[in-house]
C-alpha positions as CSV (number, residue, x, y, z in Angstrom):
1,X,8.3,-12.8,-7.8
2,X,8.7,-15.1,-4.9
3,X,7.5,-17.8,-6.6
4,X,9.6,-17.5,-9.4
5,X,12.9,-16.9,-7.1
6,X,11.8,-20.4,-5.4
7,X,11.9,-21.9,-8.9
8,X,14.9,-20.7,-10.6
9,X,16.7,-24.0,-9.8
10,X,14.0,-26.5,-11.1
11,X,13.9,-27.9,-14.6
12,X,11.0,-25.7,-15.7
13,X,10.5,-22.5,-17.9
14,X,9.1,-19.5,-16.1
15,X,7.6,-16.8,-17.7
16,X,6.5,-13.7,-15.4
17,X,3.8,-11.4,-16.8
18,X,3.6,-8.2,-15.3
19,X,2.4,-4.5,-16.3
20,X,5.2,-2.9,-14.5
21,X,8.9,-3.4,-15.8
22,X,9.7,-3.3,-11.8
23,X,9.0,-5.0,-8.3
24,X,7.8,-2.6,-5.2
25,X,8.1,-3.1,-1.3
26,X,4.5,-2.1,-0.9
27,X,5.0,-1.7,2.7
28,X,7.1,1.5,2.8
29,X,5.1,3.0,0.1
30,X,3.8,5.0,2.8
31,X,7.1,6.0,4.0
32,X,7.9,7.6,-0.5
33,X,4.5,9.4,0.2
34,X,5.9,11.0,3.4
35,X,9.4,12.2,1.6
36,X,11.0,9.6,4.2
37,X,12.8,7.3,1.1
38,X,13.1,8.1,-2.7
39,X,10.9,5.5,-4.8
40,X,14.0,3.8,-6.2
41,X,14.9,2.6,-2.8
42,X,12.0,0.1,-2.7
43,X,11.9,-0.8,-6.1
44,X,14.1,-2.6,-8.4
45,X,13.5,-4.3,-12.4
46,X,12.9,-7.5,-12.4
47,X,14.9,-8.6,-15.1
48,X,17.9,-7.1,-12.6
49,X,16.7,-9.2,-10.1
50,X,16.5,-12.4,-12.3
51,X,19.3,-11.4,-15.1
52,X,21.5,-14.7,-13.8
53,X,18.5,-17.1,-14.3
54,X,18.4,-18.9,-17.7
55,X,14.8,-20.3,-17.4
56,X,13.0,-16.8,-16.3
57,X,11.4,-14.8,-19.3
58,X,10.0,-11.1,-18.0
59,X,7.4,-10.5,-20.3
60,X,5.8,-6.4,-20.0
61,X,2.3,-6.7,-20.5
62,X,-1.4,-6.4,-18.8
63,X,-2.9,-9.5,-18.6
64,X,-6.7,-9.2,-19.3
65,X,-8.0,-12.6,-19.9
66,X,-7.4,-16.3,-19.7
67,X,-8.6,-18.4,-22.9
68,X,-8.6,-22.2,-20.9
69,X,-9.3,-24.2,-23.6
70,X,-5.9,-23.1,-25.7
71,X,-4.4,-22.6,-22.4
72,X,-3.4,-19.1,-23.4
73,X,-3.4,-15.9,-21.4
74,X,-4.3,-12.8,-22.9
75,X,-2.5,-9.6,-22.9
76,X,-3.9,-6.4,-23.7
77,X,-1.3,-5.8,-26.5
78,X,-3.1,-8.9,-28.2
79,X,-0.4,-11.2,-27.1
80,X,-1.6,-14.7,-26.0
81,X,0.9,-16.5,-24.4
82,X,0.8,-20.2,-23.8
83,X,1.1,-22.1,-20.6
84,X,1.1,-25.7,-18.7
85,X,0.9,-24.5,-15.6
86,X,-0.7,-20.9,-14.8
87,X,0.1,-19.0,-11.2
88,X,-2.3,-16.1,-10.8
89,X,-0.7,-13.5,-8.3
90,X,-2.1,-9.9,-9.7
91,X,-2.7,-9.1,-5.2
92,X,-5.6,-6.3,-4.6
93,X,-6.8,-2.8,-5.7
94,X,-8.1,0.0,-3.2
95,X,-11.9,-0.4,-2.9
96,X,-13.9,2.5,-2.2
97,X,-17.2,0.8,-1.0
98,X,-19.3,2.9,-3.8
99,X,-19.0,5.8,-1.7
100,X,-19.9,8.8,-3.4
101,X,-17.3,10.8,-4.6
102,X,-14.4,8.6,-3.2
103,X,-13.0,7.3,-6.2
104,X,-12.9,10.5,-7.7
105,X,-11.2,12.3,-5.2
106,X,-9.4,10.5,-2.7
107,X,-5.4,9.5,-3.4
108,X,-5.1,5.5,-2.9
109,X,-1.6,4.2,-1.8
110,X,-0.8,0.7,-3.5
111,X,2.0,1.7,-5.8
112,X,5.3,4.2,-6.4
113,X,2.8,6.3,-9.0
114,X,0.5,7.0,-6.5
115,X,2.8,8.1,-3.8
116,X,4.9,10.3,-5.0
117,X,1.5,12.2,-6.3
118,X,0.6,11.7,-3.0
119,X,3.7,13.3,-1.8
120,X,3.6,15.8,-4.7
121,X,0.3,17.1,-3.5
122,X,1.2,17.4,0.2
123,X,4.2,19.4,-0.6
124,X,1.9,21.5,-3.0
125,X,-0.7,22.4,-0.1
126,X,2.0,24.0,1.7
127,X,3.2,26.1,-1.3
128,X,-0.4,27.1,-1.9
129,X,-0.4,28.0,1.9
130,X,2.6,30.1,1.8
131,X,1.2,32.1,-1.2
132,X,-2.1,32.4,-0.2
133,X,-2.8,32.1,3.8
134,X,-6.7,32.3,3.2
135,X,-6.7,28.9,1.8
136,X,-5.9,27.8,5.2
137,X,-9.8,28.3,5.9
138,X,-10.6,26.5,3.2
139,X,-9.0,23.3,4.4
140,X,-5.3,23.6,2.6
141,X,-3.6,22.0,5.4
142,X,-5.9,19.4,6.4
143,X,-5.3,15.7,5.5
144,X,-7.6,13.0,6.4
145,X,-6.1,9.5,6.3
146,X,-9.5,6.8,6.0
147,X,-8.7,3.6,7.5
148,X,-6.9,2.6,11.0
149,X,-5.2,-0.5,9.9
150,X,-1.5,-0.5,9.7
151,X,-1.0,1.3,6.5
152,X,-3.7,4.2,8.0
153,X,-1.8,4.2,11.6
154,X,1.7,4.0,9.5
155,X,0.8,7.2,7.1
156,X,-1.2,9.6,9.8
157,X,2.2,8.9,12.1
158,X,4.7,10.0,9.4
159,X,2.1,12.8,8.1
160,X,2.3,14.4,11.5
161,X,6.2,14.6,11.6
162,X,7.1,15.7,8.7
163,X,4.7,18.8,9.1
164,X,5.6,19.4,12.4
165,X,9.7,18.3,11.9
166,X,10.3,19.3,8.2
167,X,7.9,21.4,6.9
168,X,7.5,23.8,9.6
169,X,11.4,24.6,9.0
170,X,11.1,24.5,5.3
171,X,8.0,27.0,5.1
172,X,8.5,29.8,8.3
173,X,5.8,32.1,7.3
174,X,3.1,29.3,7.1
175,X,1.0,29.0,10.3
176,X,1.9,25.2,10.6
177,X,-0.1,25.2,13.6
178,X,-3.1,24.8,11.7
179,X,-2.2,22.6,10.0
180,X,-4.4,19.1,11.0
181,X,-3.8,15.1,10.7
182,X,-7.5,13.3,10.9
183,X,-7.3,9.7,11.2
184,X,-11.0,8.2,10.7
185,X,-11.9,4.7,11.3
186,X,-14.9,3.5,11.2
187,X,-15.2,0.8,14.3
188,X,-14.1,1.5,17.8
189,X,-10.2,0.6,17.4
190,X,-7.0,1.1,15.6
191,X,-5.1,-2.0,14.0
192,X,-8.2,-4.4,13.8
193,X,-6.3,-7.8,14.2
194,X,-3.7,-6.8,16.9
195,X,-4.3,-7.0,20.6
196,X,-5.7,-4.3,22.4
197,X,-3.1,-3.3,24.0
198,X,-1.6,-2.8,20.7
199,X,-4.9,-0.9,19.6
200,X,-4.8,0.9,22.8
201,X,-1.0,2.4,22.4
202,X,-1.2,3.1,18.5
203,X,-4.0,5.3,19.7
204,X,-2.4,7.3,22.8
205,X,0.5,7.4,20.7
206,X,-0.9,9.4,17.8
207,X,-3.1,11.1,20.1
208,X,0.0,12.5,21.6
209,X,1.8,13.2,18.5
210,X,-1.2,15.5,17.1
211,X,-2.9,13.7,15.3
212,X,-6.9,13.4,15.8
213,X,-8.1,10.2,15.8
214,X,-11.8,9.3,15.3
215,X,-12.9,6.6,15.7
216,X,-16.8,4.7,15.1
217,X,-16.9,7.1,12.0
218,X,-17.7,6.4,8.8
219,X,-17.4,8.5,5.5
220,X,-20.7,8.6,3.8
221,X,-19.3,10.7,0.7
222,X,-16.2,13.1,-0.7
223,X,-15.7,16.0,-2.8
224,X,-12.9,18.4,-3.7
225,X,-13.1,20.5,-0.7
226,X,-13.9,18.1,2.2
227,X,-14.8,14.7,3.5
228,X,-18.6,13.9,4.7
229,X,-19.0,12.4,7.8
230,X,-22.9,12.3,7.9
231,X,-23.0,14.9,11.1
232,X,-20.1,16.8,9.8
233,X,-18.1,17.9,7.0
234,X,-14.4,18.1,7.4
235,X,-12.8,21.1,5.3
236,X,-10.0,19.2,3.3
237,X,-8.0,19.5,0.4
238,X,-6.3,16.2,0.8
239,X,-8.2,12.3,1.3
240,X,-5.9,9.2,1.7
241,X,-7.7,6.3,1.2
242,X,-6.4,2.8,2.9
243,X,-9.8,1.5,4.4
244,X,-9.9,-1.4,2.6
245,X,-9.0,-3.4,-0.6
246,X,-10.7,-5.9,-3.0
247,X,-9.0,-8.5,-5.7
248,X,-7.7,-7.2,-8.7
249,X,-10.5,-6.6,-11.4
250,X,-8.3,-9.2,-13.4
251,X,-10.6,-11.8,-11.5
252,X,-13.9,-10.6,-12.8
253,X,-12.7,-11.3,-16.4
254,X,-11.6,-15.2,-15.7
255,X,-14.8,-17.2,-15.0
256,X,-13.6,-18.2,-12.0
257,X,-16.3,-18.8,-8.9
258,X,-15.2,-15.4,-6.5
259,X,-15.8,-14.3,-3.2
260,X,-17.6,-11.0,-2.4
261,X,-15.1,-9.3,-2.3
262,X,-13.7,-10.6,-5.9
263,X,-10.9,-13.2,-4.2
264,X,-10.9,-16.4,-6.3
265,X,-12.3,-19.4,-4.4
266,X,-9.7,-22.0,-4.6
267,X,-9.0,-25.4,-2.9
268,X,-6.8,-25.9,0.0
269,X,-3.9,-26.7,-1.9
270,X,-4.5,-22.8,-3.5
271,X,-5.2,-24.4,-7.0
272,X,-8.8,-23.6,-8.6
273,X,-11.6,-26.2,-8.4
274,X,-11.6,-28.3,-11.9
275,X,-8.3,-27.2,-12.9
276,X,-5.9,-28.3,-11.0
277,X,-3.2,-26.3,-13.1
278,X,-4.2,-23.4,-12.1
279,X,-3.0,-21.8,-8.4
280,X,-3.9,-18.6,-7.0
281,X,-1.9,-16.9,-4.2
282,X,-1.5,-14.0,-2.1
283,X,-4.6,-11.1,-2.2
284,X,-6.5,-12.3,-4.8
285,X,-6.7,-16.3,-3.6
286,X,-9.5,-17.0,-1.0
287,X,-8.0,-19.9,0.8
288,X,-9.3,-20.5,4.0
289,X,-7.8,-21.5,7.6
290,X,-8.8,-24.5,10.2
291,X,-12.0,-22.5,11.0
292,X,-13.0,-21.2,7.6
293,X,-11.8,-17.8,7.7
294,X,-10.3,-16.1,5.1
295,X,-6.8,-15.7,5.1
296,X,-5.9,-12.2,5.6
297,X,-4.6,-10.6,2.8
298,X,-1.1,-9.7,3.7
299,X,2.3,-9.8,2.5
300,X,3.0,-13.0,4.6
301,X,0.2,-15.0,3.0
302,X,1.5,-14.2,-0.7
303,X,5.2,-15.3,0.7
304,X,4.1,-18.4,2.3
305,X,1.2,-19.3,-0.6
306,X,4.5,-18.5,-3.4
307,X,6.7,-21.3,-1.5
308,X,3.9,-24.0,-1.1
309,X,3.0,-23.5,-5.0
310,X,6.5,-24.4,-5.8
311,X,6.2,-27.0,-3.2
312,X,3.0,-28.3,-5.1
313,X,4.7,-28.4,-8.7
314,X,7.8,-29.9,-7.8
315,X,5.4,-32.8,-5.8
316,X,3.3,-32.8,-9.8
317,X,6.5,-33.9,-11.4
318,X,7.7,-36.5,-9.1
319,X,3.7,-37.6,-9.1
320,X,2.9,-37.0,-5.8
321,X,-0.3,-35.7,-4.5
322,X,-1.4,-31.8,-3.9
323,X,-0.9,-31.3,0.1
324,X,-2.9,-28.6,1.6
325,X,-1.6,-24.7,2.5
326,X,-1.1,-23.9,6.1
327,X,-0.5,-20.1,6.8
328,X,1.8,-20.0,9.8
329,X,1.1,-16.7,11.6
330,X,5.0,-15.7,12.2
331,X,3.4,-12.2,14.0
332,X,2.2,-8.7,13.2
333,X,3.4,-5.2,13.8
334,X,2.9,-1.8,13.3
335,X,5.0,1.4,13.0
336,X,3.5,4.8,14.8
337,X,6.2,7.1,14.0
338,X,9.5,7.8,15.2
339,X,11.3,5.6,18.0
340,X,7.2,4.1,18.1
341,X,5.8,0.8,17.2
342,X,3.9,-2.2,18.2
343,X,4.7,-5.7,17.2
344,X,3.2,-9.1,17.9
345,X,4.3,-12.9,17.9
346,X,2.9,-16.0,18.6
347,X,2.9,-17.1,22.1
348,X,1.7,-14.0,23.4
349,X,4.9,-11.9,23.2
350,X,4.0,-8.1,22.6
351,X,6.3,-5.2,22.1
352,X,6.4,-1.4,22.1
353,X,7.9,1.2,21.9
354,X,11.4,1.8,21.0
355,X,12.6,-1.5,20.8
356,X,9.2,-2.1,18.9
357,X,10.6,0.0,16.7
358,X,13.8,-1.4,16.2
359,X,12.5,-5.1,15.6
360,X,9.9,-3.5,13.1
361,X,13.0,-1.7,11.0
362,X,14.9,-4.4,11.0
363,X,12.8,-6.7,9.6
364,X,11.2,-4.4,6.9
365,X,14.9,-4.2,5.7
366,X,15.5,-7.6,5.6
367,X,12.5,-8.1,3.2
368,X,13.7,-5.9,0.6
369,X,15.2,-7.2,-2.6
370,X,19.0,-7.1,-2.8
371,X,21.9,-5.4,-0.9
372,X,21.5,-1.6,-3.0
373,X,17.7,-1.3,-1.6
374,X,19.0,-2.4,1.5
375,X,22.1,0.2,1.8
376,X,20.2,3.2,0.0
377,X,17.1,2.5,2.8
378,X,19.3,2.1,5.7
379,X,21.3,5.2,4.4
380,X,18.7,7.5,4.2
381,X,16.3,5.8,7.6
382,X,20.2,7.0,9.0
383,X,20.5,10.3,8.2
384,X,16.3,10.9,8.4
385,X,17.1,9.7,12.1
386,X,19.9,12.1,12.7
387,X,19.4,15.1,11.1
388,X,15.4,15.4,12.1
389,X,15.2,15.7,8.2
390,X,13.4,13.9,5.1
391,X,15.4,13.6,1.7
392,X,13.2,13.3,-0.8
393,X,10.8,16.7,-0.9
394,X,10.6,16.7,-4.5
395,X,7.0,18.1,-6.3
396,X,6.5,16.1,-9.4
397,X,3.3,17.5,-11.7
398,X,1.7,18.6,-8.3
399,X,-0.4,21.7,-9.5
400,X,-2.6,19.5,-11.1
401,X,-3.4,17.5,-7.8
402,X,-5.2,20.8,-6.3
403,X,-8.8,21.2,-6.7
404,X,-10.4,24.7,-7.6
405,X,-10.9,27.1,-4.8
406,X,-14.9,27.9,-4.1
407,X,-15.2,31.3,-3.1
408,X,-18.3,30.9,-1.9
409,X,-20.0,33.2,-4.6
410,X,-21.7,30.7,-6.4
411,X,-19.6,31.7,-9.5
412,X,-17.4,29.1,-11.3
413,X,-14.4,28.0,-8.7
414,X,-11.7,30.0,-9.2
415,X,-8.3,28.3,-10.1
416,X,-5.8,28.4,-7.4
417,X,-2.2,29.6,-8.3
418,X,-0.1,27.9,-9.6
419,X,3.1,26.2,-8.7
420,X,6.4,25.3,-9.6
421,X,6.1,21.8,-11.1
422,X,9.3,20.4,-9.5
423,X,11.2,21.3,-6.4
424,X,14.2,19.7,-4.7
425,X,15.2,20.4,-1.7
426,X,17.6,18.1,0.1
């Protein structure tokens, strides 16, 4: 998307391929799975956002293949469209490690889908608790978030308040006090990357907001009813998976030489080695820094990588050499929950807290696309903030997110009561 925004002006014909006919803020997906912001708010078409450019087809397909001797890509719905220049951008997919029973059970977070039946399937374990106050033994109201990186840190915070802010209100006969918030991370910090003084704060912060944080724990396996730690099982209805990610499967089917972790090697100018026509940016590029490291794959890379690729091309028509890719590090940060973040910039500047907080909303609202995403997250960060409330409790085809209930018998699970399969209460 960036990429083709940066292009719009140049004599050149863009086509953008993309299974989905719309373009997500991935970072606030967190914030749809928490009832904090309706999906729309973060997402807009992309032919809305590039309607006024002339040279900018939107084509909806999923790319499965490159042919690179017709210079063709290949769509699932048998389409092969042609190309002088390709730009492979298709970012990362949740990776699960091969952990046993992961996959199977545990709700990823990379797009609006999987939010919302994330958010569907919280609001569900509460109507299941209301009707049926034994399930709280059997783990109803228990939600372990794998993975203390931002998006872990981000989700456990929000998880917390709108249990103890919202849904305590909205469900009086449910013993919310039991209700739990497990953060599990496998080495000894939060926020691997930041400072730790960063590490240190997200930690007493969450500590101190309920939720239980452990930490130099790893998940050896998963079912439908709890979460296996190796010396003990947690009792859950509910895993969030964020502990990691690996390049889209897209770059097993291209030929292309691949890290372990399925990122395509490319040169330092981010275009492939032999085929100079080809770049690869953002999650699923392996470009390297001054040491050899791996870029990290964040949002900022992809935004940076999108400008020097249209840097690169417009040098290739004037006949000028490829220049390498340098990632400036413009700063991380992290949100913990209300009037609670930590942020980073170069030169050793670190903030928390409140103004943390502040500098951390203000520039996710800047990235979004266009002024109505703007105004319709402001709107409803505004009235989330004043009224202690979240707007967008709506169950969508929940009941089918809730695993059997095991009485224990050793009969067949019984199936748990259902619910209604929409609810909107604003």
């Amino acid at each position: 998307m960036k990429l083709a925004q940066d292009l719009v002006d140049d004599p050149v014909d863009i086509t953008l391929v993309d299974r989905r006919n719309f373009h997500t803020f991935q970072p606030l997906l967190y914030q749809v799975a928490t009832a904090m912001l309706d999906p729309g708010a973060i997402a807009r078409s992309l032919r809305a956002i590039l309607q006024d450019h002339d040279n900018v087809a939107v084509r909806l397909a999923t790319v499965v293949g490159v042919d690179w001797e017709r210079s063709e890509v290949r769509t699932a719905e048998d389409d092969r469209i042609p190309f002088d220049v390709l730009v492979l951008a298709t970012g990362a997919v949740t990776s699960h490690y091969g952990i046993p029973g992961v996959e199977e059970h545990a709700f990823p977070l990379k797009s609006t889908d999987e939010a919302l039946r994330l958010r569907s399937h919280v609001l569900a374990c509460f109507e299941q608790a209301d009707a049926d106050p034994s399930l709280l033994d059997e783990g109803v109201l228990t939600f372990v978030v794998v993975g203390g990186g931002p998006t872990g840190v981000e989700l456990a915070g929000a998880l917390t308040e709108l249990i103890g802010r919202v849904l305590r209100k909205d469900f009086p006969r449910v013993d919310v006090e039991r209700a739990r918030v497990v953060l599990v991370e496998a080495t000894d910090h939060l926020l691997g990357g930041f400072g730790r003084s960063s590490q240190d704060n997200a930690y007493q912060t969450l500590r101190s907001r309920g939720v239980e944080v452990r930490l130099g724990e790893k998940v050896i396996g998963a079912s439908a009813t709890g979460v296996d730690l190796g010396h003990e099982i947690i009792t859950t209805r509910t895993l969030v998976w964020t502990a990691g990610v690996r390049a889209n499967p897209l770059a097993d089917a291209l030929g292309l030489a691949q890290t372990a972790g399925g990122r395509i090697v490319v040169d330092d100018d981010l275009s492939v080695p032999g085929r100079p026509e080809v770049y690869v940016i953002g999650d699923l590029a392996a470009g390297r820094d001054a040491d050899g490291g791996l870029h990290p794959q964040m949002a900022g890379v992809a935004q940076q990588g999108a400008v020097h690729v249209a840097r690169q091309l417009r040098r290739r028509r004037e006949g000028l050499g490829p220049t390498p890719f340098e990632y400036k590090n413009k700063g991380i940060m992290a949100t913990i929950g209300r009037n609670a973040a930590v942020v980073e910039v170069p030169g050793g500047l670190r903030f928390r807290g409140r103004l943390a907080w502040v500098m951390w909303l203000a520039l996710h609202l800047q990235r979004l696309v266009g002024f109505r995403n703007r105004w319709e997250v402001l709107s409803q960060w505004a009235w989330n903030y004043v009224s202690y409330d979240r707007t967008a409790r709506l169950m969508v085809d929940a009941a089918d997110d809730l695993p059997p209930r095991d009485d224990g018998s050793g009969s067949p699970p019984r199936p748990v009561p259902p619910v209604p399969r929409t609810r909107s209460e604003v």
